[in-house]
N, C-alpha and C positions, 0 to 999 in steps of 0.2 A: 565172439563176444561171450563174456561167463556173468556177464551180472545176476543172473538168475541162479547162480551157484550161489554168487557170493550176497544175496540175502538177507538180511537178519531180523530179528524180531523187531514190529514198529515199537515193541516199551524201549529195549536198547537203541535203536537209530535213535528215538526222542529225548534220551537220555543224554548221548552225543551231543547231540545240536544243543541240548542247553548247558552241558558243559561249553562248548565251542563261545555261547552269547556268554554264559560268565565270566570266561577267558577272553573275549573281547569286548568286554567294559572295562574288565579289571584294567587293560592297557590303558583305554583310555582316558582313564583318570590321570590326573597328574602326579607324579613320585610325592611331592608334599602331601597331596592329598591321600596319596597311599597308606602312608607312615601315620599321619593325623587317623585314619580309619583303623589300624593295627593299635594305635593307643586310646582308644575310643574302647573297641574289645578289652582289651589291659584290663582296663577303669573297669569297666561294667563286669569282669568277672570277679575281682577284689572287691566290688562293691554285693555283689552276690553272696562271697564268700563269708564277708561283716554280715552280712543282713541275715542268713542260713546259721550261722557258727561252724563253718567250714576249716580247715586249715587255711589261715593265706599263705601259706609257704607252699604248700602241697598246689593248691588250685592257681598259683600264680606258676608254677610249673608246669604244669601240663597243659594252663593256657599258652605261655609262649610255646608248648612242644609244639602243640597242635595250630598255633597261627603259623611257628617255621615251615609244619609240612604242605599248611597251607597256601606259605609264598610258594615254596618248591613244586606244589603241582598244578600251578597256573603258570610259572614262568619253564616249568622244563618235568611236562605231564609225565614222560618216559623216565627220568632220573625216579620221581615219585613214586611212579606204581615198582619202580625195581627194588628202591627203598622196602614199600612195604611186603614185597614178598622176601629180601631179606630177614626185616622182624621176626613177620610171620615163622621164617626156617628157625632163627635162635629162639622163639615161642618153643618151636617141636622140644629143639633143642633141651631148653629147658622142663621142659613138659616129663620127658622121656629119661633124663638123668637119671640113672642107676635104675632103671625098671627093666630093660632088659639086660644088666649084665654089662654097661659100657662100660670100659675106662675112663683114666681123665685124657689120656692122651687120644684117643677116637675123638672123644668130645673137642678137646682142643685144636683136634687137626680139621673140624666140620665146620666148626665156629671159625677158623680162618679161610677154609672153603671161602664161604657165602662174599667177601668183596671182592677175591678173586677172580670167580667168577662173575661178578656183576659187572668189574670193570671189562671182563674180553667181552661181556655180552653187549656192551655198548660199543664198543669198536667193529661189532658186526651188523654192517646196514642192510635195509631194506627187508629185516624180519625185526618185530618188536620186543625189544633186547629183558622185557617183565617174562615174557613166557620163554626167553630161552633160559633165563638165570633159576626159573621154575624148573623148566625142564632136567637141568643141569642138575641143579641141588637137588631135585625131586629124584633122579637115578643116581645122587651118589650116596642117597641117604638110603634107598632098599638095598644097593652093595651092604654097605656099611652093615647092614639090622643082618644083611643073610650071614656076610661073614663072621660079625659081631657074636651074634645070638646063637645060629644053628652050626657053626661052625668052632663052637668056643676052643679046640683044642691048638687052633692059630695065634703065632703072633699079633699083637692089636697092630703089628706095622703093616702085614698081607692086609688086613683093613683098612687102613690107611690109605694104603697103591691105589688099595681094587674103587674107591670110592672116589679118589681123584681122578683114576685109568676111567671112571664112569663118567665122571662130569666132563673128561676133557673128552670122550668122544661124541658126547652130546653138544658141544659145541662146535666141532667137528661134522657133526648133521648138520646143524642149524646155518654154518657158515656155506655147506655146499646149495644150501635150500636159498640164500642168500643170491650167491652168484645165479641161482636159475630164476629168481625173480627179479633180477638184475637185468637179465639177456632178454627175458619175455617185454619186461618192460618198455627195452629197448627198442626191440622187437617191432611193438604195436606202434612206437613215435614213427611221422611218417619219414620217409628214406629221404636226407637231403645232399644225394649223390649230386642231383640233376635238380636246376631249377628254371623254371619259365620267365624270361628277360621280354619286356615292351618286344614285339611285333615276332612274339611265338618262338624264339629260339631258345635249343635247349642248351644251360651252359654249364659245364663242370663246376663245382664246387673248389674251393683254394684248397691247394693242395694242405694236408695238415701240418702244424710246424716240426720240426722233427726233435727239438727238444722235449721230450715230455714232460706237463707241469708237474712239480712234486706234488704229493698227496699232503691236503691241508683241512684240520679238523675241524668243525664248526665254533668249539671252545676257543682255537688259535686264531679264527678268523677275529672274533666278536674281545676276544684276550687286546688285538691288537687295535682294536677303537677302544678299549678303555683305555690303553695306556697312553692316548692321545689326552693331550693338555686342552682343557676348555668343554668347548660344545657338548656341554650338559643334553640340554634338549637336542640336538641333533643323536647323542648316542641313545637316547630315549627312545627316538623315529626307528631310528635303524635295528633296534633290537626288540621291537614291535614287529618290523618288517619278520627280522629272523621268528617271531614266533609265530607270525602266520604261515609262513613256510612250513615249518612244523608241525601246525597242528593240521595245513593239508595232506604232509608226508602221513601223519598218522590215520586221516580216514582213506589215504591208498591204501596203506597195511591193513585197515580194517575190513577193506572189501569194495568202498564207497569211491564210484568212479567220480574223479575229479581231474579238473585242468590242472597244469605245473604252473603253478603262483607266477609266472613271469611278469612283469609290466617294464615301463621306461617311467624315469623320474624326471624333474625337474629340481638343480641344486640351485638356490637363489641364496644373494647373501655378499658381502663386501671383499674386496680382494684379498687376500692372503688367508681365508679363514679356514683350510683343511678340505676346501671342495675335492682337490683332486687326491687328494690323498683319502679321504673317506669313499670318492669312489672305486679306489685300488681293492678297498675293504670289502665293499657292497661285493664288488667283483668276486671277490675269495669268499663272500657268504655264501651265494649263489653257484658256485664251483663246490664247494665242503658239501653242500645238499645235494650234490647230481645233477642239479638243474642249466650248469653250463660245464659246456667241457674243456675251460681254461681258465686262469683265475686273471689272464690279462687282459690289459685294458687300453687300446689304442683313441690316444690325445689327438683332437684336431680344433683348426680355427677354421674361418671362414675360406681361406684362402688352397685349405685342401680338400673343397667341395665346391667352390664356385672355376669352372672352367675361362677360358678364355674367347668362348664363342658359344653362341644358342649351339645347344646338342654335346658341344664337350664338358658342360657341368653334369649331366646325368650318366654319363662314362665315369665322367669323375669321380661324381657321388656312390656309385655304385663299385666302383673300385676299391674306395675306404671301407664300405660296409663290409665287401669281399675280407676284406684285410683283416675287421674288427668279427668275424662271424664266431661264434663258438666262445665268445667272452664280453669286453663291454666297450661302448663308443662312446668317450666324454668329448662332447664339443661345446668347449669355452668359449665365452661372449655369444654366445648361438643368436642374440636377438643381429647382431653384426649383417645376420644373412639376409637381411631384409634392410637392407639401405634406403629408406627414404630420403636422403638429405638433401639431394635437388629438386625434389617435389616432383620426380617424374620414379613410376614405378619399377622397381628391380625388378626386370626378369630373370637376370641371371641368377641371384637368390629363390625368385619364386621357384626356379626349375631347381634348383638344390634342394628345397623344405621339399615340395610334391616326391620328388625321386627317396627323400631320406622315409619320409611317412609310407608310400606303399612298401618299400625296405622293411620299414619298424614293423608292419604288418604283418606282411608276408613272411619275413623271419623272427617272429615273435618265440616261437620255441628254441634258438640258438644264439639269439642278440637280444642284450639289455642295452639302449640310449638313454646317455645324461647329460641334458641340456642347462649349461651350467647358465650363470651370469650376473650383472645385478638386479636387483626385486623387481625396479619400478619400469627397468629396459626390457624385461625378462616378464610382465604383468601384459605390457603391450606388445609383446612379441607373439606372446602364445594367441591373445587376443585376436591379432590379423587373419587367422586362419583356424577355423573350427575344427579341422581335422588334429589341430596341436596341442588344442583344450582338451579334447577326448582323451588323444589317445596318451599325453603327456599330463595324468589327473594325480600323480602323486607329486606333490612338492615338500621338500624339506628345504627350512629354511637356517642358515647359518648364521649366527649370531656374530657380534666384532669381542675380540677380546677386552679382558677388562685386566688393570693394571697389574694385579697379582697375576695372571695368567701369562703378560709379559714377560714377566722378571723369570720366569719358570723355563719359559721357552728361551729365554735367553741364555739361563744357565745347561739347558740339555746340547742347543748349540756348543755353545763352550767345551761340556764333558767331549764330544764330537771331535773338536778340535784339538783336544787334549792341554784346553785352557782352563783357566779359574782368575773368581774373580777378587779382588781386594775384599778387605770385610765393608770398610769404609765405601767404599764404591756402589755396594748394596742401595742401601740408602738414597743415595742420588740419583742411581737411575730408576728406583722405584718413586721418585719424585717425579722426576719427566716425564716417565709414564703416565701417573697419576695428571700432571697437567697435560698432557698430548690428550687424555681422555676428558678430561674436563673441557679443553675448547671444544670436544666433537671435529678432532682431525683425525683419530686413528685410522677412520679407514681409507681415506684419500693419501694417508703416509704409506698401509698398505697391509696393514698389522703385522701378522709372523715373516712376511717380506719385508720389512721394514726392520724391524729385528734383525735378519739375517744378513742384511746391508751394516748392522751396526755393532754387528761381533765383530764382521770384517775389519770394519773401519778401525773400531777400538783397538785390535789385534793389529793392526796397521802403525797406527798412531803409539802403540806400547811398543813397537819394532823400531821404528824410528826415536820413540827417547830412549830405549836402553843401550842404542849402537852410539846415538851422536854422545851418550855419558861416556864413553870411551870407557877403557877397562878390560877387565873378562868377565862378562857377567853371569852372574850364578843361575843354574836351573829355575829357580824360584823367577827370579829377575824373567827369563824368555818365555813365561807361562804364565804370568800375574797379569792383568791387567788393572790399573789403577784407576783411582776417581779423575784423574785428570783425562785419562784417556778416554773415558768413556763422556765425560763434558767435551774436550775436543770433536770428538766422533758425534755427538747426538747434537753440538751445534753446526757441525757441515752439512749435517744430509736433512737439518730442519730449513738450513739460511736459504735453499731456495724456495722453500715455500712461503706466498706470499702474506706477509704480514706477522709470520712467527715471532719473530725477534720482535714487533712494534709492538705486540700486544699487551698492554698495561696491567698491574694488578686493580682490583675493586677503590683498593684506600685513594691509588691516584686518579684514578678517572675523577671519583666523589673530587679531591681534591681540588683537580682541574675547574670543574662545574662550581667549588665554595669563591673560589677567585675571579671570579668572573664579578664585573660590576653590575648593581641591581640586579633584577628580576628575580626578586625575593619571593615570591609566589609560583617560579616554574621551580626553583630550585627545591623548595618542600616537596610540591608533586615529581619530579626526578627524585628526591628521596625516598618519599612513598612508594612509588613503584618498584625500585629498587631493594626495600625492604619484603614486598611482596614477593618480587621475583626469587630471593631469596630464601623464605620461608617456603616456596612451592618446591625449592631444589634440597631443600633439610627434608620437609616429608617425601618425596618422591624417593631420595634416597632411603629414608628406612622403611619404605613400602608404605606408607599414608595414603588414603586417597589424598590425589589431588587436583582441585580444580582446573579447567583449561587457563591460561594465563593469557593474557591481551599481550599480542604482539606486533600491531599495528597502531599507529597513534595518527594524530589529527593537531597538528601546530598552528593555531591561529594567532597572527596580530599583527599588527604594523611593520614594513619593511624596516629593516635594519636591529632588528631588536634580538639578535644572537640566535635566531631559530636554527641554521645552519650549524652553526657551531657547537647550539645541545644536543643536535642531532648526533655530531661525531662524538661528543660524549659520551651519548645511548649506547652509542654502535661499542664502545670500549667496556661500557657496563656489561652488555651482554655478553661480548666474548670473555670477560674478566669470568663470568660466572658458567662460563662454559654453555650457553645458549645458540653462539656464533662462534663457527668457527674462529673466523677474524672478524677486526673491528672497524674495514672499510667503508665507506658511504659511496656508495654512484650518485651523485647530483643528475638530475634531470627536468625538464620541461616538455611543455605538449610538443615540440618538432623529434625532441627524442622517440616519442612511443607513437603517432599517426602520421603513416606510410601516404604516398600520393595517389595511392587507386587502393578501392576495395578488395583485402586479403591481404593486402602488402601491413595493414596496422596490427595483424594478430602475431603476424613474423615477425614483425620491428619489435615491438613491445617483448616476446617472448625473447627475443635475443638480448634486451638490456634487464630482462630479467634473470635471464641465464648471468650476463655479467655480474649480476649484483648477488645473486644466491654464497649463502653464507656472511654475508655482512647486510648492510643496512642502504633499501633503495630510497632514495628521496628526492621527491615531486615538488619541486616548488611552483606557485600559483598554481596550484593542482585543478583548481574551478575552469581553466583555460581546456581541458579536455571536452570540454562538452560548451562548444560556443551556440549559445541560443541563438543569435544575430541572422542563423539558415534557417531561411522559411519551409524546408522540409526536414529538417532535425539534420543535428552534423553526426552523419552514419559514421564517420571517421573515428570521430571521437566517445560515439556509446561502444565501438569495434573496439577501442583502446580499454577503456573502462568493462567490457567484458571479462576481457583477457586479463585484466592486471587482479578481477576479482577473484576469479576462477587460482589464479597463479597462487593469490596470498593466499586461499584457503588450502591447493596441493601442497605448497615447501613452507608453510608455517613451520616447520620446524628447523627450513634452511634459512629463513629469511624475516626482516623486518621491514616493514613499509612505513612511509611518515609523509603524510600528502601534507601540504604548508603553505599559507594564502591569508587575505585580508578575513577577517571575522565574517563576516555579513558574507562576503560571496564564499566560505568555504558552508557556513550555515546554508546556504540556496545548493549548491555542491552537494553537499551529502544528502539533501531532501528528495537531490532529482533519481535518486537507484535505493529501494531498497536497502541490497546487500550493500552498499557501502555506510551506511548509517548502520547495519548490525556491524561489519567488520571491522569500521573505524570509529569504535565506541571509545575510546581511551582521547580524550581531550585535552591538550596543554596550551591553556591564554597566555600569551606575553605582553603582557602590557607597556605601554610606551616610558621611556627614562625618563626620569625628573632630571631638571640642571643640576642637581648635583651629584647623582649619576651620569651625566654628560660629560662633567666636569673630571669627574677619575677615571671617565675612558680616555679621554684626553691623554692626563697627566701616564695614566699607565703604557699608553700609546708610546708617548716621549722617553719612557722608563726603557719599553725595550729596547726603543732605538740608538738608547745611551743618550740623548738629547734630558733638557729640562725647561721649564718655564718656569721666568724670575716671580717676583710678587706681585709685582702690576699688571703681568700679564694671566695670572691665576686670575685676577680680579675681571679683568676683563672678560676671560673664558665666563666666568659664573653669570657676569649680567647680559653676554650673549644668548645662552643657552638660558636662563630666565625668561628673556623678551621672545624666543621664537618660540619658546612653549607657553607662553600665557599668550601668544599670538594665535596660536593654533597650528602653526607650520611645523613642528618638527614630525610629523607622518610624513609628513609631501618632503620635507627635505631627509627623511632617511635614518633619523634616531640616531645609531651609532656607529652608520657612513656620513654621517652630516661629523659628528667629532672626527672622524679618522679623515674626513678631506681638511677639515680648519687644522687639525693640525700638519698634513702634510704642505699645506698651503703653506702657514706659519711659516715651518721649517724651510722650505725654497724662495721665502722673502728674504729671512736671515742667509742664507747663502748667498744671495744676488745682493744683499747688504756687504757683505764679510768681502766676497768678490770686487768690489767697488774698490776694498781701502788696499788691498794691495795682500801679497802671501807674507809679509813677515811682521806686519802690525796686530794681526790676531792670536791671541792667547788661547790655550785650551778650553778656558770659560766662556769663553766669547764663539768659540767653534760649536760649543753644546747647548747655550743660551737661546732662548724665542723670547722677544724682549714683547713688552706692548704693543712698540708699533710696527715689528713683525706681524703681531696677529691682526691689529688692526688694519691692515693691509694687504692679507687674508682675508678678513671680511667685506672688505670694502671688494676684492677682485671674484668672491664667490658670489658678492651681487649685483657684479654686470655693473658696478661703477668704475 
């Protein structure tokens, strides 16, 4: 051990260490807030400068000088200090001009000195590249002055040589000092010829691969995550990573013993979004720094660490690791390893996580693991097991593309294939985009996988019309792809997803909901809402706060009065405005969601929740979950109202609920829980039809069916539905199932009428006609006379 050599004053270490915390704030600010703080200084120096009578030309320069040097020696400390002992040398430089007797061409040839060497002093690792570009320019500047000065009867070119012959063999030291703190380094890591395997055996190490990986520069690692499309914030993570790496390489150079920055990550985040390809990158960071001795990265699923018997998955699993040593393990869907879905524990999983953690441990100095998958599978995966949380503490999390980023990835595909796309064609597919994002289906289509399906296709779909046009088609023609093709292509690989094609725009849902007979009081609160909903998706989009939005409702009023049916208009609104995915409704009742023995209600219920996520679940008679009639409370049904509370508050953002029942018992309903009286605050009365809203469900009834009722029989309709609602009967008989049975009654009087006369005495008028004593005969049979 040499710590005791390597020493140094406590003002410098302290000095260190508060560089080190101002370099790691700086990171963790966010880039807005970076830029906003760089124009914060701006401002406040120009405003110095007015207040002083400064130059602002002059002080507005030398502030941005000094905030540039200031990015550059937070984000790349080594480039910075090499910077400034460049300056420093053209300082001399200047300093020294014609005082002892220089040329212009010495001076010329010093002055190109200094970046030439700066840049070989950074291609030499593991000595810090400010004191070698010192050392360098510092002996080729005493050449220079001997030859220069005491030597003036030389050509200034012998000067020239002798100063550059200086600098290049001073980097020629520095690079052999280089390799010996390379070897020592190596040296001290411990030896993993031989390593200790479950029940003490010692086992060789895999053999090495025999291609050797190329040599790859830390600039080219981190070059090839920007020129990745998208993940802003994920290239943010990743080159925070690379600077903490860094700035622990530099207090090894400086003397200060530290661990090699190793860890495993956790990639979270929707499918197609760069997991595996940013972990290629991570791979090649950590290779370009020394810290792995391969920049490859071996992919596995579950089913290349879970064995076929107790004992063959920790062969297995150790097998992989064997395989991945010296570089990096991405194991996709990793929560997969832990199958609960029978309700009976995986072992064969637990013995794969246990065997891969003492792995990640044990070989913590030559393997990095990346546990990829989605957030919420991937939140409760880590969770099962403490040793996963630990030792898997770094997570980045992957964003889903947004529609420009599409269109981008589509066209690099394309370059790829040595396609191109129409100009016109632009346009439309950055519309589908746009609407694939606004429902909230991008990442279930798959994102840049999704894409990569619809180059295909499109390229397909243009292959196929430019051959069946017959011809010889021109270059242009077998490389274009058109707006048609790319509409054919993005309507084949949407039609199997459920609901795409049905999903309506805002204008018609609204539209749907204005045609509807009566219930002139839900349709303004459906409008309200819908106005709200909207206004919350304009601010959210240009960054607004915005409020949480109610997305659970509460439908009270008498059966038959359209509660159903506004429902599936809801469900259309909301996917119109990209809230739901799609615009489905699951209908359900209490036998839907409570199971016949306690634990079977929290499974049921969660499974018709699972059904319904992303469109709209709805509970009719919802008060039926909880039957007071058990004289020790119905545990069934508070087990069902648990779980469905619990549900709406996790996937609020996948889902909508809408419990719907008589007034009075949904009001006793929401009294009996708390949380359902906060979560189902959004309230919509339906009040019962008047006759003459009875009377145009009727008529519109007969409308669709291509049917009509004469005049007498309109007459009759209205003082039917007068007398049963000045009766008080139309609740108990059903509102506007009471008009849809009188008139399908009507309707199969007049056939059994029309039946009677025979097939060729009937007219078209008489086939479509419900006369009076059709309906009267209809009501007379709906009243059991």
């Amino acid at each position: 051990m040499r710590e005791s050599s390597r020493a140094r004053p406590a003002g410098r270490a302290a000095a260190r260490d508060l560089f080190e915390q101002v370099r790691s704030g700086y990171f963790r600010l966010a880039p807005p807030l970076r830029r906003l703080l760089y124009v914060a200084v701006l401002v406040a120096a120009v405003a110095l400068a007015l207040g002083t009578g400064w130059s602002v030309l002059s002080t507005l320069f030398v502030t941005l000088t000094l905030l540039g040097f200031a990015a550059l020696t937070l984000s790349f400390p080594r480039a910075a200090a090499t910077l400034l002992v460049v300056l420093v040398w053209l300082a001399v430089l200047t300093v020294v001009q014609g005082g002892y007797g220089w040329g212009s061409p010495v001076l010329t040839a010093l002055t190109v000195l200094a970046p030439l060497v700066a840049g070989a002093a950074h291609l030499i690792r593991w000595v810090p590249p400010w004191a070698t570009t010192a050392m360098a320019l510092g002996a080729a500047g005493l050449v220079a002055l001997l030859f220069g000065t005491l030597l003036t009867a030389l050509a200034p070119a012998v000067a020239i040589w002798a100063a550059y012959a200086a600098a290049a063999g001073v980097l020629v030291h520095r690079f052999l000092q280089a390799r010996r703190a390379l070897a020592t380094a190596t040296a001290e890591q411990p030896q993993a010829g031989l390593r200790v395997r479950e029940g003490g055996h010692a086992v060789p190490a895999p053999p090495a691969r025999q291609d050797a990986p190329p040599p790859i520069s830390v600039e080219e690692a981190l070059g090839e995550l920007d020129a990745m499309i998208g993940l802003a914030p994920v290239k943010e993570q990743v080159r925070s990573i690379a600077a903490s790496i860094e700035a622990a390489r530099l207090r090894r150079e400086a003397g200060y013993g530290t661990e090699p920055p190793m860890r495993h990550f956790v990639f979270v985040g929707p499918p197609g979004t760069g997991k595996t390809s940013v972990a290629r990158t991570v791979a090649k960071i950590f290779y370009a720094f020394g810290l792995l001795e391969t920049p490859y990265v071996v992919e596995a699923q579950r089913a290349d660490l879970v064995g076929e018997f107790l004992g063959a998955t920790a062969i297995k699993t150790n097998e992989l690791v064997d395989r991945a040593l010296g570089g990096v393990l991405f194991i996709d869907e990793a929560y997969s390893l832990i199958n609960s879905g029978d309700g009976q524990p995986d072992r064969f999983g637990a013995e794969a996580v246990q065997t891969l953690l003492k792995r990640a441990e044990d070989d913590r100095d030559r393997l990095i693991v990346i546990l990829a998958g989605y957030e919420k599978e991937m939140t409760a995966f880590l969770a099962s097991n403490p040793g996963l949380a630990s030792r898997f503490s770094s997570r980045v999390r992957f964003p889903s593309y947004a529609p420009d980023e599409l269109v981008r990835i589509t066209e690099l595909l394309q370059r790829r294939r040595g396609d191109r796309m129409a100009p016109e064609a632009m346009p439309a597919l950055l519309a589908r985009f746009e609407d694939v994002h606004r429902r909230a289906i991008v990442d279930e289509l798959g994102n840049a996988r999704f894409v990569r399906s619809l180059v295909e296709a499109a390229a397909q779909a243009r292959d196929v019309r430019v051959v069946g046009a017959g011809g010889a088609p021109t270059t242009e023609d077998l490389v274009t792809t058109a707006e048609g093709d790319v509409v054919k292509a993005f309507d084949e690989l949407t039609a199997r997803y459920r609901s795409y094609q049905a999903a309506p725009s805002l204008e018609e849902a609204l539209a749907d909901l204005d045609r509807m007979a009566g219930l002139e009081p839900v349709k303004r609160q459906v409008h309200a809402i819908t106005a709200q909903l909207r206004v919350a998706r304009m601010r959210e989009e240009r960054g607004l706060p915005t409020p949480p939005q109610m997305r659970h409702f509460v439908f009270a009023g008498p059966p038959g009065t359209g509660k159903t049916t506004v429902a599936r208009i809801l469900g259309r609104i909301f996917a119109a405005l990209g809230l739901l995915p799609q615009p489905d409704v699951v209908e359900a009742q209490r036998a839907d969601l409570v199971g016949q023995h306690l634990g079977s209600t929290a499974i049921k219920t969660n499974e018709l929740i699972d059904r319904a996520l992303g469109g709209v679940l709805f509970i009719d008679e919802a008060y039926g979950l909880v039957n007071s009639g058990y004289s020790g409370g119905d545990a069934f049904g508070t087990e069902a109202v648990q779980t469905l509370l619990k549900r709406a508050e996790d996937d609020r953002d996948r889902l909508v609920v809408i419990l719907a029942g008589y007034e009075r018992e949904m009001s006793a309903f929401l009294a009996s829980n708390p949380g359902l009286a906060s979560r189902f605050n959004q309230r919509v009365l339906f009040p019962s039809y008047s006759p003459r809203e009875l009377t145009e469900i009727a008529v519109l009834l007969a409308d669709e069916s291509g049917d009509r009722f004469d005049d007498a029989a309109r007459r009759d309709l209205a003082e039917v539905f007068t007398w049963v609602c000045d009766e008080g009967l139309i609740d108990g008989l059903g509102n506007g199932r009471f008009a849809r049975s009188l008139f399908e009654r009507a309707a199969m009087r007049r056939d059994v009428r029309l039946a009677a006369l025979g097939d060729a005495t009937a007219s078209a008028a008489d086939l479509t006609t419900i006369t009076s004593a059709d309906l009267r005969a209809a009501v007379d049979e709906l009243a059991g006379k």
